[in-house]
C-alpha positions in Angstrom: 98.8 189.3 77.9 102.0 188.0 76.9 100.8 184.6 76.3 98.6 185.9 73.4 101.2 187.9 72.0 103.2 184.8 71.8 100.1 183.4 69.8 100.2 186.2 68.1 103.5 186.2 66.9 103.0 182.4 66.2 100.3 183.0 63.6 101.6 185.6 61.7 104.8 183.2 61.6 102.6 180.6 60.8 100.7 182.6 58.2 104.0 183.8 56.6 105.5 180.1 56.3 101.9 179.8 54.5 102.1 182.2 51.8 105.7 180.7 51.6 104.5 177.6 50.5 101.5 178.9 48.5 104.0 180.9 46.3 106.3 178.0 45.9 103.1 176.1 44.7 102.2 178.8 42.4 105.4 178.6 39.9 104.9 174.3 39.4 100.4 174.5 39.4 101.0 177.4 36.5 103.9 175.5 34.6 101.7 172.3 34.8 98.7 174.0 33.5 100.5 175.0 30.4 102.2 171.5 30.0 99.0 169.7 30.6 97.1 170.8 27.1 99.9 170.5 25.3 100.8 167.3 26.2 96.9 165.9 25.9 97.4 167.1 22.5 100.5 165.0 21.3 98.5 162.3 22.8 95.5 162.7 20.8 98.0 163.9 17.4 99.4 160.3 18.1 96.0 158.4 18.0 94.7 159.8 15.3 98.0 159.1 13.7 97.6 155.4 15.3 94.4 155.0 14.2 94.4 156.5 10.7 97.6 154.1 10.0 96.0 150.9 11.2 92.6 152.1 8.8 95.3 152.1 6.3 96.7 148.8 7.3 94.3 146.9 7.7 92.7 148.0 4.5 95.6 147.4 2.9 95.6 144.0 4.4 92.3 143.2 3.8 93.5 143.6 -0.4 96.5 141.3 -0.1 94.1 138.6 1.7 91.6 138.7 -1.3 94.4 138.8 -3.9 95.7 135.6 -1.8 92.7 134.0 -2.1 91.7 134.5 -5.8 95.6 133.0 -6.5 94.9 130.2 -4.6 91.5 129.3 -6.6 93.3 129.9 -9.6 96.4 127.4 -8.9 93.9 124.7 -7.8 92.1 125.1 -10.5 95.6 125.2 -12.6 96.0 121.8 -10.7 93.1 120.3 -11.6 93.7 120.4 -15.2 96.7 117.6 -14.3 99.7 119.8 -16.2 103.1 118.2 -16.9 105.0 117.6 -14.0 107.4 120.9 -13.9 104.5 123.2 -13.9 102.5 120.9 -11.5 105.7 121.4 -9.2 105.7 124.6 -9.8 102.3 125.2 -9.1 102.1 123.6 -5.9 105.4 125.8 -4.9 103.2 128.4 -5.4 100.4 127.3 -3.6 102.6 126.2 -0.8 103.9 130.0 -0.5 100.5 131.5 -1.0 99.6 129.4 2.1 102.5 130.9 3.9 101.5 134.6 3.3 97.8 133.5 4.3 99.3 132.2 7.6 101.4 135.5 7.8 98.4 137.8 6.8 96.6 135.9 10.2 99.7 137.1 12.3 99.6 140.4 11.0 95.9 140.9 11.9 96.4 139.4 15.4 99.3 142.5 15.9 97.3 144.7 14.6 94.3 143.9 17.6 97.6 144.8 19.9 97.6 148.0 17.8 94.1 149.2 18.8 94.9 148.2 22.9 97.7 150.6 22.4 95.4 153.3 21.3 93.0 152.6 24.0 95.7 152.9 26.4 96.9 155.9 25.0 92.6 157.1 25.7 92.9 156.7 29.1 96.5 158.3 29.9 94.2 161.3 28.4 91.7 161.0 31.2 94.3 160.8 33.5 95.5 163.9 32.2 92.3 165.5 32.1 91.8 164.6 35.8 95.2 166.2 36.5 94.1 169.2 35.2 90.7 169.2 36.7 93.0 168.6 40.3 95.3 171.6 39.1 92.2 174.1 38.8 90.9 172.8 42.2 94.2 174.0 43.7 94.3 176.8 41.9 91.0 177.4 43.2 91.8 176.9 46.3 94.7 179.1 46.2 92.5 181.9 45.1 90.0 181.7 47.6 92.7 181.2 50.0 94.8 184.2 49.3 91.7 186.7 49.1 89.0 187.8 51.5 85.9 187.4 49.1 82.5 187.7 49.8 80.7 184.3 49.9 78.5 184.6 46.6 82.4 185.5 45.2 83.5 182.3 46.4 80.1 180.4 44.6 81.0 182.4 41.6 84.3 180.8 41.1 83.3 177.6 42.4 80.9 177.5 39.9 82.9 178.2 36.8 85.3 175.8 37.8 82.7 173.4 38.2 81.0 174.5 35.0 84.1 174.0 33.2 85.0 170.7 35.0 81.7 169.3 34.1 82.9 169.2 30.1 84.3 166.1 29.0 87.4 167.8 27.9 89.0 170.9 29.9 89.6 173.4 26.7 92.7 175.2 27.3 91.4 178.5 26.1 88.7 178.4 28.8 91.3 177.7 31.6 93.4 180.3 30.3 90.5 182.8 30.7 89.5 181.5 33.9 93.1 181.6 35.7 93.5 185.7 34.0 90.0 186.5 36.0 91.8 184.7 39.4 94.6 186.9 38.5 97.2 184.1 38.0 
């Protein structure tokens, strides 16, 4: 008889240590869950910033390449007409620099390809993000079902909205929100 008391008292120190740890878990799950969203968002605020500026760029690119080329037609044609040497000189400086912006104009549209990668890049931090948040709710799940004696079509309830909401391809914070207020949390 003794020996299962000492079991006994085992568990419930074992059970206590638990709930310990679950509500040292609860503080960092709910201040990630409101970090999360908000930082997806400056994510997304930034590529649409990135990718707005390098429409702009590029179009604005695109213009100084044409200009480029209808000044180079125009100084060889300029050249053809055999001017007096100071202008011929003077032409062919400009041709010479014209060439150079071309050349430049070629760089520029190579960084800009970099540009894009950075936006991709910045695309899949988001899904890592989103599959952070999809982790947290499984916790918090978890945690829910854990601290609560439910009834089993309970527990299929709030698997299933959890997986219901998981199954979007983005989390929306206002549905998390709702979902942790019906857990309690």
């Amino acid at each position: 008889m003794k020996e299962l008391e000492g079991i006994i008292k085992e568990l419930i120190t074992n059970v206590k240590e638990l709930e310990s740890v679950i509500e040292g878990i609860k503080k960092p799950v709910s201040e990630s869950s409101q970090l999360l969203p908000e930082t997806a968002k400056n994510i997304e605020d930034v590529m649409v910033f990135l990718e707005q500026t390098s429409h702009t760029i590029m179009n604005l690119l695109e213009k100084i390449n044409k200009n480029s080329d209808a000044i180079g037609k125009d100084v060889e044609f300029l050249l053809s007409l055999n001017p007096i040497p100071k202008v011929r000189e003077r032409l062919e400086s400009i041709k010479e620099k014209n060439d150079d912006n071309i050349n430049t104009l070629l760089e520029l549209y190579t960084h800009m390809s970099f540009h894009d990668l950075a936006g991709q890049q910045l695309k899949t931090v988001l899904q890592v993000l989103e599959k952070i948040k999809s982790t947290l709710l499984d916790i918090i799940v978890s945690q829910v079902i854990a601290g609560k004696e439910l009834k089993e079509e309970e527990v299929s309830g709030i698997k299933g909205k959890v997986s219901e909401l998981l199954s979007q391809d983005r989390i929306d914070q206002d549905d998390v929100d709702k979902l942790l207020e019906e857990f309690g949390l």
